[in-house]
C-alpha positions in Angstrom: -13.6 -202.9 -53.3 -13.7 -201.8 -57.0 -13.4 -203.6 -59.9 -12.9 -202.0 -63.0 -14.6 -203.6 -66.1 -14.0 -202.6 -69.8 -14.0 -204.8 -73.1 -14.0 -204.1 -77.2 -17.4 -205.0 -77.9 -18.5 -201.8 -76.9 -20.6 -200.4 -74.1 -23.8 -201.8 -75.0 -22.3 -205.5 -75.5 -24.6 -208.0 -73.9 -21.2 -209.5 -73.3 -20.1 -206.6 -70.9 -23.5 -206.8 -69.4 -23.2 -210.0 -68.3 -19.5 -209.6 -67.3 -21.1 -206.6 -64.7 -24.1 -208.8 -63.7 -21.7 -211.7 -62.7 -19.2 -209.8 -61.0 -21.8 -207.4 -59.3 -21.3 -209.3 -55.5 -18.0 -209.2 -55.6 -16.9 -205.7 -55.7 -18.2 -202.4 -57.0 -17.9 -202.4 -60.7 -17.0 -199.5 -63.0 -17.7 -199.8 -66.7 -15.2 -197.9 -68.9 -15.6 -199.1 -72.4 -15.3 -197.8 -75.7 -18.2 -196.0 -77.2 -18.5 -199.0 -80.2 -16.6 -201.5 -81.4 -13.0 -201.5 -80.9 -12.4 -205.4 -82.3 -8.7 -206.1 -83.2 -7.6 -202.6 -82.7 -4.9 -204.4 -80.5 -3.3 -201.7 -77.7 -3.6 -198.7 -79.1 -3.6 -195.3 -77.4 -5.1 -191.9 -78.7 -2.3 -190.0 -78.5 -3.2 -187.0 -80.9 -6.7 -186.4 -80.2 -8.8 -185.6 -77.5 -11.4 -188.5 -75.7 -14.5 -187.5 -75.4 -16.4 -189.5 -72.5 -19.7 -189.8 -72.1 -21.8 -191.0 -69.0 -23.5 -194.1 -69.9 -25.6 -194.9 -65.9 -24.2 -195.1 -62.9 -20.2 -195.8 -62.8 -20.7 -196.6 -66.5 -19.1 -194.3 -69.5 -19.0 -194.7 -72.6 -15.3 -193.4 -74.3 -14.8 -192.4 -77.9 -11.6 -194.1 -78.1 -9.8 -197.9 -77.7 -9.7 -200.4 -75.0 -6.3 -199.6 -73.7 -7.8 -195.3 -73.6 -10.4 -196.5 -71.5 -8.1 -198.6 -68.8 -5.9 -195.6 -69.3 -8.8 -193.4 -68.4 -10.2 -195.5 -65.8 -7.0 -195.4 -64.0 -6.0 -192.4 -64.0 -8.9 -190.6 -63.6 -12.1 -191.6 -63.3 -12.4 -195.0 -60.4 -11.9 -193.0 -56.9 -9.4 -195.4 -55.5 -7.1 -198.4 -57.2 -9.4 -201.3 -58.3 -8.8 -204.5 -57.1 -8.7 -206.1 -60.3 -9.4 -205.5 -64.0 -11.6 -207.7 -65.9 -12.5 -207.4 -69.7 -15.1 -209.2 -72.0 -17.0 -210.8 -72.2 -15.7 -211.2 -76.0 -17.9 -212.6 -78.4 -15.6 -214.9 -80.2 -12.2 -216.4 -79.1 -9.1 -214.9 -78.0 -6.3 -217.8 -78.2 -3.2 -218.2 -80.0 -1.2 -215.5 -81.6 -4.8 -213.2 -82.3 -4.1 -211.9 -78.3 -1.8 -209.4 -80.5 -4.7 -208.5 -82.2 -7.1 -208.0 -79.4 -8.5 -205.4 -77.9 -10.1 -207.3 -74.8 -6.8 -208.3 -74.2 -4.8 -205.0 -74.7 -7.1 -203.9 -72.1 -6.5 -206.5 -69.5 -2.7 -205.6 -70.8 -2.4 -202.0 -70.0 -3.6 -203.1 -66.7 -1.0 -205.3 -66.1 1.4 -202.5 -67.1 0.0 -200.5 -64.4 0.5 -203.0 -61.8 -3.3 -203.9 -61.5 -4.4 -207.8 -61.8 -6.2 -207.9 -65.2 -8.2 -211.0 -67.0 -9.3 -210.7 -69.9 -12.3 -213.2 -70.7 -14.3 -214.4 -74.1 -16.7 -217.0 -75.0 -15.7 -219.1 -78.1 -18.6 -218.7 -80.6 -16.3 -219.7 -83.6 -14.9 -222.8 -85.0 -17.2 -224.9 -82.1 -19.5 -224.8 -79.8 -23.2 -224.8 -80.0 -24.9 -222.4 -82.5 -27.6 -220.0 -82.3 -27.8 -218.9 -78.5 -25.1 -217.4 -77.0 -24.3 -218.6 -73.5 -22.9 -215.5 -71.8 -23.8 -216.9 -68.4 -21.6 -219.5 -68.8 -18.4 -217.1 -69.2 -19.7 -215.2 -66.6 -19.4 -218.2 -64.3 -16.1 -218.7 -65.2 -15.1 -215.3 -65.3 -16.5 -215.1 -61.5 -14.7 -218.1 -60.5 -11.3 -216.8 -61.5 -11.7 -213.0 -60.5 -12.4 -214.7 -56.7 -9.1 -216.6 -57.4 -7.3 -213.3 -58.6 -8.7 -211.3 -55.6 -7.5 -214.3 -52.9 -4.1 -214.8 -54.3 -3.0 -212.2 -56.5 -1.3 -213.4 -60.1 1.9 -213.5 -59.0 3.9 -212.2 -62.1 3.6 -209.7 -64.4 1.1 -209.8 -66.6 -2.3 -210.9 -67.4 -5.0 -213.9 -67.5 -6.6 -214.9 -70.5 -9.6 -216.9 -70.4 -11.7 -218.2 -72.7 -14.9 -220.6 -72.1 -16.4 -222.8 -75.0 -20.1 -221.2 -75.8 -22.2 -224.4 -73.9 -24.8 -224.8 -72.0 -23.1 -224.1 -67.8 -23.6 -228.0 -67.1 -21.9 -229.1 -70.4 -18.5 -227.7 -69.7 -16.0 -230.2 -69.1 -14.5 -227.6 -66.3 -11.1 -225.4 -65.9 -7.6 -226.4 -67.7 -4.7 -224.1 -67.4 -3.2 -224.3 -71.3 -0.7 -222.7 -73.2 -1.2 -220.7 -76.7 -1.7 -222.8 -79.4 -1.6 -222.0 -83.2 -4.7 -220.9 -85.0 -5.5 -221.0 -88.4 -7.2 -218.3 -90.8 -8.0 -217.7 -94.2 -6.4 -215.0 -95.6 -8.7 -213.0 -97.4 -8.6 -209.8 -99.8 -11.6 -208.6 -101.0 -10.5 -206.3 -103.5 -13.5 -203.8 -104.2 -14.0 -199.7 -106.4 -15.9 -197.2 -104.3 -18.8 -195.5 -107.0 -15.8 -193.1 -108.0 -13.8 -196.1 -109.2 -11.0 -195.7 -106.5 -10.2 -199.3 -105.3 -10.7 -200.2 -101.9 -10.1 -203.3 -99.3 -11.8 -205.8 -96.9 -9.0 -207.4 -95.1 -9.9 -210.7 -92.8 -11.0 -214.4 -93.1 -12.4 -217.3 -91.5 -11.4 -220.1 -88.7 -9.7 -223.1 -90.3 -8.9 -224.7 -87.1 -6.0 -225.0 -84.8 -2.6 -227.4 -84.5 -2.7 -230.3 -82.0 -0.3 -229.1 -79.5 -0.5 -230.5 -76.3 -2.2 -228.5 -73.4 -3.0 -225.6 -76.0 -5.7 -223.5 -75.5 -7.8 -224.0 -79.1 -7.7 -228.1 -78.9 -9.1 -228.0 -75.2 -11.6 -225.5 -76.1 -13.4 -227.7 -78.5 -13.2 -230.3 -76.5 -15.7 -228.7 -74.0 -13.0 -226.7 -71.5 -12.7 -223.5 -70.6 -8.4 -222.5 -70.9 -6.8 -220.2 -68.8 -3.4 -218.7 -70.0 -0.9 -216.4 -68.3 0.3 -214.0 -71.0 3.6 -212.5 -69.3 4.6 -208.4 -70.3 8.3 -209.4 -71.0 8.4 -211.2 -74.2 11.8 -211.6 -74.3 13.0 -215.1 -75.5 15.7 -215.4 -72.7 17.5 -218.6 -74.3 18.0 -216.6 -77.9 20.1 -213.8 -75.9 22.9 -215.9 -75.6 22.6 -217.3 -79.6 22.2 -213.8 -80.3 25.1 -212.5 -78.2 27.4 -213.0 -81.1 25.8 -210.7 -83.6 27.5 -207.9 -80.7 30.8 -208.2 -82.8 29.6 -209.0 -86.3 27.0 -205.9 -85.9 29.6 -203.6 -84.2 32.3 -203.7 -86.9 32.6 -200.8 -89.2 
């Protein structure tokens, strides 16, 4: 059975590493990720280049493109038969709330999903809380193996992805599994307006964690509280009940 395993850390991410270590007795892994780091480049494809690919060991390559290129690549080409599942991370740092429309890891578990494959995407939450310093990769892993072995027994049962994230503790201090819904995050928003040594201005865009909203059975609040969150993240974003409010704007729109 194969699993396919990609992430936007890059290939040489110790998260990755442990992501292949951990699902090693499950399945035969393949390790498609992108050749460096890829973070918040979201689901792009290279559409007007070539990829180059590079062999990185055995059913390991290294791709000169995004997260979503390497799924792409991996399953189209390059994994001998369909994998079983697709898993991506390990992530260093969070993906919850509205920044899974910025990530990579999870625009690679999503072009999965389009495919029709079973795709999680998995990170470990090294900011805004946790413990500082070591990084507890094994711990993800665990959780990561945990769910893949639910994935593989039951399927997902709709169409799309699983998002897990797992505080960064120590295996023995997480509180255990809570299924959660997307919660609202907060950043600074930060310019850092800057001249290159020819005077031309240039920009650092980005910011830091200011902490999440208190929605109930969100996936930041239970985070910090010691759990590990599990979200479905669905392909069909369509608000269903705002098709009928919208249904008037037919007419209105229509008229000439």
């Amino acid at each position: 059975m194969n699993l396919l395993l990609s992430n936007d850390d890059g290939i040489s991410a110790p998260g990755l590493a442990a992501l292949e270590h951990g699902l090693g007795p499950q399945g035969t892994c393949w390790v498609i990720a992108p050749a460096g780091e890829y973070s918040a480049g979201s689901h792009a494809l290279s559409l007007h280049r070539p990829l180059r690919v590079t062999p990185a060991g055995e059913r390991r390559f290294a791709v000169d493109g995004s997260p979503a290129d390497c799924i792409y690549l991996g399953l189209a080409h390059f994994v001998p038969e369909r994998p079983a599942a697709v898993v991506c991370g390990i992530n260093r740092g969070a993906n919850v709330s509205l920044d899974v429309y910025y990530s990579g890891t999870v625009a690679a578990a999503r072009e999965a999903a389009m495919w029709g494959v079973p795709a999680v995407s998995v990170s470990l939450f090294t900011d805004g809380g946790g413990a500082q310093g070591e990084l507890h990769w094994a711990t993800a892993a665990h959780f990561a193996s945990r769910v893949v072995g639910e994935v593989l027994a039951r399927g997902i049962g709709f169409e799309g992805s699983l998002n897990l994230n797992v505080p960064n503790l120590p295996l023995a201090e997480v509180r255990g599994l809570r299924v959660a819904r997307l919660g609202r995050r907060h950043w600074s928003r930060v310019v850092d307006a800057r001249r290159d040594i020819k005077g031309r201005p240039y920009f650092w865009i980005g910011g830091h964690h200011q902490g999440f909203d208190d929605i109930p059975d969100s996936d930041g609040p239970n985070i910090q509280q010691g759990w590990a969150t599990l979200t479905p993240l669905r392909l069909d974003c369509t608000d269903e009940p705002m098709l009928g409010e919208l249904a008037a704007w037919d007419t209105v729109c229509t008229e000439r």
